[in-house]
N, C-alpha and C positions, 0 to 999 in steps of 0.2 A: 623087175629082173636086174642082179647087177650086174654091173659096167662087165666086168671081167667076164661073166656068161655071153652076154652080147658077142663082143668081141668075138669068142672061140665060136660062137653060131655064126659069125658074119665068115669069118676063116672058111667054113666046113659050109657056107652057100655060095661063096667064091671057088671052093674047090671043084662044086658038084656043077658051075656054070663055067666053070673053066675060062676064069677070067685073072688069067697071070697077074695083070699090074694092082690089080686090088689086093690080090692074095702078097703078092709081095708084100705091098704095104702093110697089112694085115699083117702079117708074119715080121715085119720089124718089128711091131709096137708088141707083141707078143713075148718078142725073145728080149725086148727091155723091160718087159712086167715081168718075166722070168730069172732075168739078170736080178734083180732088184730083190724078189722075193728071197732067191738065194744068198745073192751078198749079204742082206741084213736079217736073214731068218724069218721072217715076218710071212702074214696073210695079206694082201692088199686090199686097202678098203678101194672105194669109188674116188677117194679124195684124191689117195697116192695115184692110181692112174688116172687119174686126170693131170696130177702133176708130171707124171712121164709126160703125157702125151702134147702139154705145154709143152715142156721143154724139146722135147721131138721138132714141134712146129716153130718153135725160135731155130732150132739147128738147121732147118730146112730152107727159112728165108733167108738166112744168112749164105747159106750154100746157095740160093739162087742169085742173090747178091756178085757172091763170087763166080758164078760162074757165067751169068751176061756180064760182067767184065770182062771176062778169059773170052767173051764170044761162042761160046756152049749152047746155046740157047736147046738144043735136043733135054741137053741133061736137067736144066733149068725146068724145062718143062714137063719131067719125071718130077723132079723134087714137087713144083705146082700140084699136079694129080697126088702126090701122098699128101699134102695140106690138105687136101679134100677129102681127103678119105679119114684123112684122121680131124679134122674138124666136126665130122659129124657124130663123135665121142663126146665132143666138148658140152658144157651145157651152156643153155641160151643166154647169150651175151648182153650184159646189163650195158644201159641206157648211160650218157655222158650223168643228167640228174641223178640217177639211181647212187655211182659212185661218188658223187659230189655229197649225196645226202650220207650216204655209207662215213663219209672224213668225217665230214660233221660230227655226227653222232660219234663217232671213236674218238675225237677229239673233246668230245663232250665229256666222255665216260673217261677219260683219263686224265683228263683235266690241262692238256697239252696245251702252253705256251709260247714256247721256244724251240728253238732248233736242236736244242738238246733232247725234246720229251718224242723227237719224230721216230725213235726206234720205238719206243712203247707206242706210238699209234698205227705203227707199223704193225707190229704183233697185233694186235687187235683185231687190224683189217686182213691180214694175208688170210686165217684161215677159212674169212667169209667171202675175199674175191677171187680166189687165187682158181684161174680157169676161166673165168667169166668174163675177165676185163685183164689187160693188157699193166701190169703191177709198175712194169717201168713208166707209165701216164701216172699212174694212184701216186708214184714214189713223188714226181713233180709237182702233182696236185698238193701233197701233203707239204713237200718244201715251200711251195709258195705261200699257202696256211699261214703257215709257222716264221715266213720270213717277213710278211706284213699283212 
């Protein structure tokens, strides 16, 4: 089943359970697969909502960041419950090994030495981790590579 079917059945089992805070959350990530299809004309595959939904749950930690600083902790803990609901979109999270061997091999195949060739092993790995693993780690992992 893909992603995006999921999704709209998960919407339409939270409606019919009558469980607001899901459906909320469900209905954002909706209306930015909705936003997106329409801004660039496009179909979305599994990969593009996966990358929404990345980027959703970066914007979420971040707001909970801000918002136990402001002392929120209510709101903090809305943002919390939408990670959760949108993390179980996400697909299964690869292993510290699993990414180290991922450099590797991109590194391999591109023949990366230097701190210069880290955008090309960059391309390489984004469209195989990108969901799985936390890219701001991959992007560190790779400088460190490349810097000795």
């Amino acid at each position: 089943m893909l992603l995006k079917s999921r999704i709209n059945e998960d919407m339409k089992a939270a409606m019919r359970a009558k469980d607001a805070p899901r459906l909320g959350a469900v209905r954002l990530l909706l209306a930015a697969m909705k936003q997106k299809e329409v801004d660039e004309r496009i179909e979305l595959s599994d990969t593009d909502v996966v990358s929404i939904i990345d980027k959703m749950i970066k914007q979420r930690r971040d707001s909970i960041a801000q918002f136990e600083k402001g002392g929120r902790q209510d709101l903090a803990d809305i943002e919390k419950f939408e990670i959760g609901v949108l993390q179980a979109y996400m697909p299964q999270a690869l292993s510290e090994a699993e990414v180290e061997a991922a450099v590797a091999e991109a590194m391999r195949t591109t023949g990366a030495r230097a701190m210069a060739d880290m955008g090309k092993v960059m391309a390489v790995l984004k469209p195989k981790l990108v969901g799985k693993t936390d890219m701001g780690k991959v992007s560190a992992l790779v400088k460190s590579k490349l810097a000795g």
